[in-house]
C-alpha positions as CSV (number, residue, x, y, z in Angstrom):
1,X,-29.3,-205.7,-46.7
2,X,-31.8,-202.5,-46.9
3,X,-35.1,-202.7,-48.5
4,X,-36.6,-200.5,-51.6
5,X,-39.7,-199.0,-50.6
6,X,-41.8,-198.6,-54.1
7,X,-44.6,-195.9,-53.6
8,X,-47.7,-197.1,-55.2
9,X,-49.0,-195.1,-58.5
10,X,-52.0,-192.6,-56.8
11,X,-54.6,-193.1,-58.1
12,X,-58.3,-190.9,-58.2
13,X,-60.7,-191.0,-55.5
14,X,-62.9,-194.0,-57.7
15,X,-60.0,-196.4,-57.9
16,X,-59.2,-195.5,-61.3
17,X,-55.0,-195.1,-62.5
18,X,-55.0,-191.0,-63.8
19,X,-54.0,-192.1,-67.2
20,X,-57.1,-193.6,-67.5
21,X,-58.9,-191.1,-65.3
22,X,-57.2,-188.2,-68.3
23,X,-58.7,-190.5,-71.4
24,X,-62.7,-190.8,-70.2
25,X,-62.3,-187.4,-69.3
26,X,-65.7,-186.0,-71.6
27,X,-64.5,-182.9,-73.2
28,X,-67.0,-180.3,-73.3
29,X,-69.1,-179.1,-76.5
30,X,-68.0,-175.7,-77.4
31,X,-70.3,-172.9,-76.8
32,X,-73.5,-173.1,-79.6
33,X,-73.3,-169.9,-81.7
34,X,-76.5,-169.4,-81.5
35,X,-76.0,-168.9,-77.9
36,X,-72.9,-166.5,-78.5
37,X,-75.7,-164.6,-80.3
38,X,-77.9,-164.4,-77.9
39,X,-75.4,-163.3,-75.1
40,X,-74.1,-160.8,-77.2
41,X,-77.4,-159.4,-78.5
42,X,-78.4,-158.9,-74.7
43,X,-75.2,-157.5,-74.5
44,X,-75.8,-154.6,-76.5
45,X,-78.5,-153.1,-74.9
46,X,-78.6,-154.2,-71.0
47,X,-75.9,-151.8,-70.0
48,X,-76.9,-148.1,-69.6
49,X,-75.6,-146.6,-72.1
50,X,-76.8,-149.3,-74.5
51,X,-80.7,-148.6,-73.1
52,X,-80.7,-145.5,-73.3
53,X,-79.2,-145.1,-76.7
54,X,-81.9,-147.3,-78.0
55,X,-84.4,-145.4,-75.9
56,X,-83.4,-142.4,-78.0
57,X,-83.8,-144.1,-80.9
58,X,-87.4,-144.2,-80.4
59,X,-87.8,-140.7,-78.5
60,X,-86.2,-139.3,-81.4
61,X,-88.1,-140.9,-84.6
62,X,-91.3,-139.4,-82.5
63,X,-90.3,-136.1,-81.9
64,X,-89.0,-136.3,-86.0
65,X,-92.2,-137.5,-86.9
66,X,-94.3,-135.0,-85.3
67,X,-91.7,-132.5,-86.5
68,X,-92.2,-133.2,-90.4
69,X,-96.8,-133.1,-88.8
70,X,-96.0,-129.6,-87.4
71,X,-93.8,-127.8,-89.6
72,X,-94.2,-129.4,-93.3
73,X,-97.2,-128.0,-95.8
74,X,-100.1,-130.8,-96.1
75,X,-98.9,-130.6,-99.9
76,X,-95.5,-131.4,-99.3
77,X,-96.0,-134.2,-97.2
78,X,-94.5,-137.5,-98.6
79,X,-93.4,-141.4,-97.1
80,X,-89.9,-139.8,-98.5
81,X,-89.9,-137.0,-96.1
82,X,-91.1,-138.8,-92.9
83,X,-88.5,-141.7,-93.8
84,X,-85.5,-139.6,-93.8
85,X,-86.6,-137.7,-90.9
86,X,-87.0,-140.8,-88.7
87,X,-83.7,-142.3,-90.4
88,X,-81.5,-139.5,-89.4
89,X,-80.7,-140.0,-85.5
90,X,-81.3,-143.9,-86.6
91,X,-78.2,-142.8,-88.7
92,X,-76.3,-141.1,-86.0
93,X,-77.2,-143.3,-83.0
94,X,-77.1,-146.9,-84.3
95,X,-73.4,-146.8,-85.3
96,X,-72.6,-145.7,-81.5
97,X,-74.2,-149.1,-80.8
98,X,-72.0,-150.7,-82.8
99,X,-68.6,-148.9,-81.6
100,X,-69.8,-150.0,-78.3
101,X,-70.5,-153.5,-78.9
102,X,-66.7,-154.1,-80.0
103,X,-64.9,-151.8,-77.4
104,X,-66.5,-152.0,-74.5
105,X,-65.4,-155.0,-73.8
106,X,-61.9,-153.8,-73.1
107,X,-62.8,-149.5,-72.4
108,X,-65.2,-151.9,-69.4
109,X,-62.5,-154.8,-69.2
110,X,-65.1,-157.3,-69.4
111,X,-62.7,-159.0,-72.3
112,X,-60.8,-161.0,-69.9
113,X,-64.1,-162.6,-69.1
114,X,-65.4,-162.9,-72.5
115,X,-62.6,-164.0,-74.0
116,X,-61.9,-167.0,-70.8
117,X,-65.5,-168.2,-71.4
118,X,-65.0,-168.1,-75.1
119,X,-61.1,-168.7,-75.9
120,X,-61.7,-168.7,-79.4
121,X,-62.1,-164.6,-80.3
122,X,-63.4,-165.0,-83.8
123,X,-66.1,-166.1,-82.9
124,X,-67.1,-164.3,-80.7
125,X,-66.0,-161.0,-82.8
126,X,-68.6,-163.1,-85.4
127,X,-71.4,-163.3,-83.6
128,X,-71.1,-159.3,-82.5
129,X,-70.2,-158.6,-86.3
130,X,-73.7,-160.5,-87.7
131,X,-75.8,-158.5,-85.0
132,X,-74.1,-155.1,-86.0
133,X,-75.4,-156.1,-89.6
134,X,-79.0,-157.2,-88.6
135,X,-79.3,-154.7,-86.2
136,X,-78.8,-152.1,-88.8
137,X,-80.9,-153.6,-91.5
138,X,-83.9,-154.1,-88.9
139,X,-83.7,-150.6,-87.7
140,X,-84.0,-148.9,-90.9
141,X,-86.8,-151.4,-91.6
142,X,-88.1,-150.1,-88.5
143,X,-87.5,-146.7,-89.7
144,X,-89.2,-146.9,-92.7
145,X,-92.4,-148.7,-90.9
146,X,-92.3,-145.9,-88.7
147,X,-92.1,-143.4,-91.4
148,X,-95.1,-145.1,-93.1
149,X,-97.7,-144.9,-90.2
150,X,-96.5,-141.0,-89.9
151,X,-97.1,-140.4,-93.4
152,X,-101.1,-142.2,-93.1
153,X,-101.4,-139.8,-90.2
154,X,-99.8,-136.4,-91.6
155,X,-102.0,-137.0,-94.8
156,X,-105.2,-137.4,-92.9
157,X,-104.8,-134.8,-90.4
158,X,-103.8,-132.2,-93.8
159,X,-106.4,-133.6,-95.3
160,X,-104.4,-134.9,-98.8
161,X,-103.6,-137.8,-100.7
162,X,-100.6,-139.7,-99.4
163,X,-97.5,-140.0,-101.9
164,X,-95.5,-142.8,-101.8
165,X,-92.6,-141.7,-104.3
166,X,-89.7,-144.1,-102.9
167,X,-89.5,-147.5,-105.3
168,X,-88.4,-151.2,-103.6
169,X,-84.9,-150.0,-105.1
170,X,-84.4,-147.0,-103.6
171,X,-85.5,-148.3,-100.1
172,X,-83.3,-151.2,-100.0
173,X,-80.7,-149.0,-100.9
174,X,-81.3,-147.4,-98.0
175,X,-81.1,-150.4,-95.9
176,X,-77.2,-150.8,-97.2
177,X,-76.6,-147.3,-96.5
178,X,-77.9,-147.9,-92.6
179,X,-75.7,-151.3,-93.1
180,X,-72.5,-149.2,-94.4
181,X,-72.7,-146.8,-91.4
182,X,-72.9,-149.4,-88.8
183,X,-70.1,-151.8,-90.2
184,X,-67.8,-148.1,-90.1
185,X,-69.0,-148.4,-86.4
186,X,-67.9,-151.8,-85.6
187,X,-65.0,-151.0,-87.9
188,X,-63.7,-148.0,-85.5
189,X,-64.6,-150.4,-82.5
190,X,-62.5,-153.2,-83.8
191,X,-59.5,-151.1,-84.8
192,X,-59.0,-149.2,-81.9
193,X,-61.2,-151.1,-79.0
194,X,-61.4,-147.7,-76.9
195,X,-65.0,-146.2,-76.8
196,X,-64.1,-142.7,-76.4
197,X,-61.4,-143.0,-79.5
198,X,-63.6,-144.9,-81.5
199,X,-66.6,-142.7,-80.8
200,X,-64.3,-139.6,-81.8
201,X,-62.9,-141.8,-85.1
202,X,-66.9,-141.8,-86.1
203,X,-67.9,-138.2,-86.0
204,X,-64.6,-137.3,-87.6
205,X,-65.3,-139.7,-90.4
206,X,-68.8,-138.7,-90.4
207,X,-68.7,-135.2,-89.9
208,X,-65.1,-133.8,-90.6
209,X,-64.5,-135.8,-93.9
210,X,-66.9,-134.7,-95.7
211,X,-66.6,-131.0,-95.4
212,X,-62.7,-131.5,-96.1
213,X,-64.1,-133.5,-98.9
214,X,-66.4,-130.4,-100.1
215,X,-63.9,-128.1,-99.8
216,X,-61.3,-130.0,-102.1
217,X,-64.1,-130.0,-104.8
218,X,-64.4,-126.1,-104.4
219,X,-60.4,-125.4,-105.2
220,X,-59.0,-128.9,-106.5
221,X,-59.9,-130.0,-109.8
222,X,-57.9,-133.4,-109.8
223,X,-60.2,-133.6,-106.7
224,X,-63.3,-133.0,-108.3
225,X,-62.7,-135.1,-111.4
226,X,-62.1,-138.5,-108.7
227,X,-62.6,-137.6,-105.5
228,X,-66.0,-140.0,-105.9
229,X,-63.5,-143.0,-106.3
230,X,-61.7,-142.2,-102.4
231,X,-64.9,-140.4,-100.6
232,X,-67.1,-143.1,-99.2
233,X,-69.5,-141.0,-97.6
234,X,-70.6,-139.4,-100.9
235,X,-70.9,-142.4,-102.4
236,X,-73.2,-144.0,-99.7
237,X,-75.0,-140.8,-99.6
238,X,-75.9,-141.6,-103.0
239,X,-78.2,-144.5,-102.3
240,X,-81.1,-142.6,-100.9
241,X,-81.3,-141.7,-105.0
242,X,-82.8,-143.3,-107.7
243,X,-79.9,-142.8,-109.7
244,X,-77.5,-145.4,-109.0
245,X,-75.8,-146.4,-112.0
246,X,-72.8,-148.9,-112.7
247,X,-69.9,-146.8,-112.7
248,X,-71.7,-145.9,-109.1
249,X,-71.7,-148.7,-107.7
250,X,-67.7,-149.4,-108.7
251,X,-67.1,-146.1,-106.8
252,X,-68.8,-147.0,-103.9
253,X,-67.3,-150.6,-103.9
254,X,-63.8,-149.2,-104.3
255,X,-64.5,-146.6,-101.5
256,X,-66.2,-149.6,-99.3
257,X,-62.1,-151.4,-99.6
258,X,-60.8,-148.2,-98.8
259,X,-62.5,-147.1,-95.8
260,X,-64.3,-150.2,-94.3
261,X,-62.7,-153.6,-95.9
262,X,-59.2,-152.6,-95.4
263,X,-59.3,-151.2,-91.6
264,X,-61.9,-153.8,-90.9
265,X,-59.1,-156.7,-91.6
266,X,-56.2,-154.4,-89.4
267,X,-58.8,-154.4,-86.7
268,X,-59.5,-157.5,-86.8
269,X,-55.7,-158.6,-86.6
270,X,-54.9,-156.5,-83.9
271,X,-57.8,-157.9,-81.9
272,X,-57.0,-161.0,-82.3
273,X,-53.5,-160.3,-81.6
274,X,-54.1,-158.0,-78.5
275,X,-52.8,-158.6,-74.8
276,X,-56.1,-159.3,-72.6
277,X,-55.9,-157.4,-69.2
């Protein structure tokens, strides 16, 4: 008559049966936002590219401000003047930052990383979508600081009065512009996550658009009559003015679903959707 051998159940090295080893198992606390934040802000700017973009930033709104010093009348100096002069590669450079912040991660195929540390894409793509926004808004404050001191120092080197002609409307206006301009950034980032394609999606929105745009005004007149409903770059354009009336704002918030809203939730799909390599 033979004998069943029964194997005893193993067990973990404490003495513990694994079903009971699985259930105290502690799970984890998710990564604190707060901390997605502050990877993703460092992020940003610890590369290369990211420094030295920023460090252009700042060479830049210099050599702008001693630019409107040198070469502007004592009697045309204004805050307005130094502000847009320091906002213009602010305008140009920031939304690189943003296009960056979205597609490096797979042009530098760091998102296999990211996105192991972090299964949870959204928010990540969050935390990277607040900074594009605060980042934009504190840079044109920044701007507009800057813009300030030059204007005190133009004025008293000329000799004249300092004019302060833009209002608390106008200049937060121009904050949303900045905002507008870096969301298209993060916008091109999201949508195609390839810096070079991205990069050449901005200038071509930027650049290209509107001179297409100008022409159409010159020899369409269906074109000039609403091309303000399907153009947002004139309609952002027209914050720097005092003018901004309701009909304006519509336009630019119909432009805004157009141009931003509506490739902004593509992009967003397809990133959440893409293959990680």
């Amino acid at each position: 008559m033979s004998t069943a051998t029964i194997a005893p159940e193993p067990v973990d090295p404490g003495g513990r049966h694994p079903e009971a080893s699985r259930r105290d198992r502690v799970v984890p606390a998710p990564i604190p936002f707060a901390r997605l934040l502050d990877v993703e802000l460092r992020k940003m700017f610890d590369t290369r590219s990211g420094f030295w973009l920023v460090a252009s930033i700042g060479i830049l709104a210099a050599v702008a401000s001693a630019a409107v010093i040198i070469f502007t009348p004592g009697e045309q100096l204004s805050y307005e003047a130094f502000a847009t002069a320091v906002g213009i590669p602010m305008a140009v450079i920031l939304p690189m930052i943003a296009v960056l912040a979205v597609s490096s991660e797979w042009s530098q195929r760091t998102a296999l990383t990211t996105f192991t540390l972090v299964p949870g894409r959204g928010r990540v793509i969050a935390a990277k979508g607040l900074l594009t926004v605060v980042l934009g808004a504190v840079s044109m404050l920044l701007a507009l600081g800057v813009g300030a001191l030059g204007n005190l120092l133009g004025t008293a080197i000329a000799g004249v009065d300092p004019v302060w002609g833009l209002t608390p409307a106008v200049l937060a206006q121009t904050v949303l512009a900045q905002v507008i301009g870096m969301l298209m950034g993060f916008t091109l980032g999201t949508l195609f996550r390839s810096s070079p394609t991205a990069i050449v999606g901005y200038f071509v929105y930027a650049m290209v658009l509107p001179t297409i745009s100008n022409t159409l005004v010159m020899v369409n007149d269906w074109w000039r009559e609403n091309g303000d409903w399907l153009d947002l770059n004139w309609t952002s354009t027209r914050l720097f003015d005092s003018g901004m009336t309701g009909e304006a704002w519509a336009q630019l918030g119909v432009t805004s679903l157009i141009w931003l809203i509506v490739p902004l939730l593509i992009g967003l799909r397809l990133t959440m959707r893409s293959e990680i390599k």
